[in-house]
C-alpha positions in Angstrom: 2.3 -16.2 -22.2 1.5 -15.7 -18.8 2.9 -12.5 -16.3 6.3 -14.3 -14.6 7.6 -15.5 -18.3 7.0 -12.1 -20.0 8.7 -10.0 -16.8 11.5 -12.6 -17.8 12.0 -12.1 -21.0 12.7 -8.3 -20.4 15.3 -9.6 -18.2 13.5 -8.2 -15.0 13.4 -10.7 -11.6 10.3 -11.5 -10.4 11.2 -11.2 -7.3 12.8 -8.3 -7.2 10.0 -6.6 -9.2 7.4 -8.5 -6.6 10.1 -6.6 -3.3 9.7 -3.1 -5.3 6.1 -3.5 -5.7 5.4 -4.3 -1.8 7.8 -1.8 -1.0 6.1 0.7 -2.7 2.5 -0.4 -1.5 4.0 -0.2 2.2 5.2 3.3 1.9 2.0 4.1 0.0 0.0 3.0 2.9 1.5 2.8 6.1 3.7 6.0 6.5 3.1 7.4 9.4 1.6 10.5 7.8 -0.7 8.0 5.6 -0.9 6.2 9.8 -1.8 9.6 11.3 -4.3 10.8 8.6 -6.4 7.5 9.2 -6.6 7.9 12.8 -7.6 11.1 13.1 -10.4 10.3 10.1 -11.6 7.1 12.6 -12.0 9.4 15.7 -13.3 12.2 14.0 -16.2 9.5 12.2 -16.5 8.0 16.1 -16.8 11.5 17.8 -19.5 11.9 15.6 -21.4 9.8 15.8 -21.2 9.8 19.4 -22.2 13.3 19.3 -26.0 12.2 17.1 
């Protein structure tokens, strides 16, 4: 029984679970906190490595 008929038969839609799951992975990844964080990580590796 494969993934789409078992999510199915518990009477969840795929594509609604499939929205909530990217939802989730967005706001995971890209708040602007998670956005922030990443940025100053880059420069901070680049500054670095400038300074060697």
């Amino acid at each position: 029984m494969n993934k789409v008929v078992c999510v199915q038969v518990m009477g969840v839609n795929p594509a609604s679970l499939l929205g909530m799951q990217g939802g989730k992975f967005v706001n995971e990844n890209f708040s602007w906190d998670i956005i922030v964080k990443k940025y100053n990580n880059f420069f901070s590796e680049l500054y670095r490595d400038m300074s060697e």
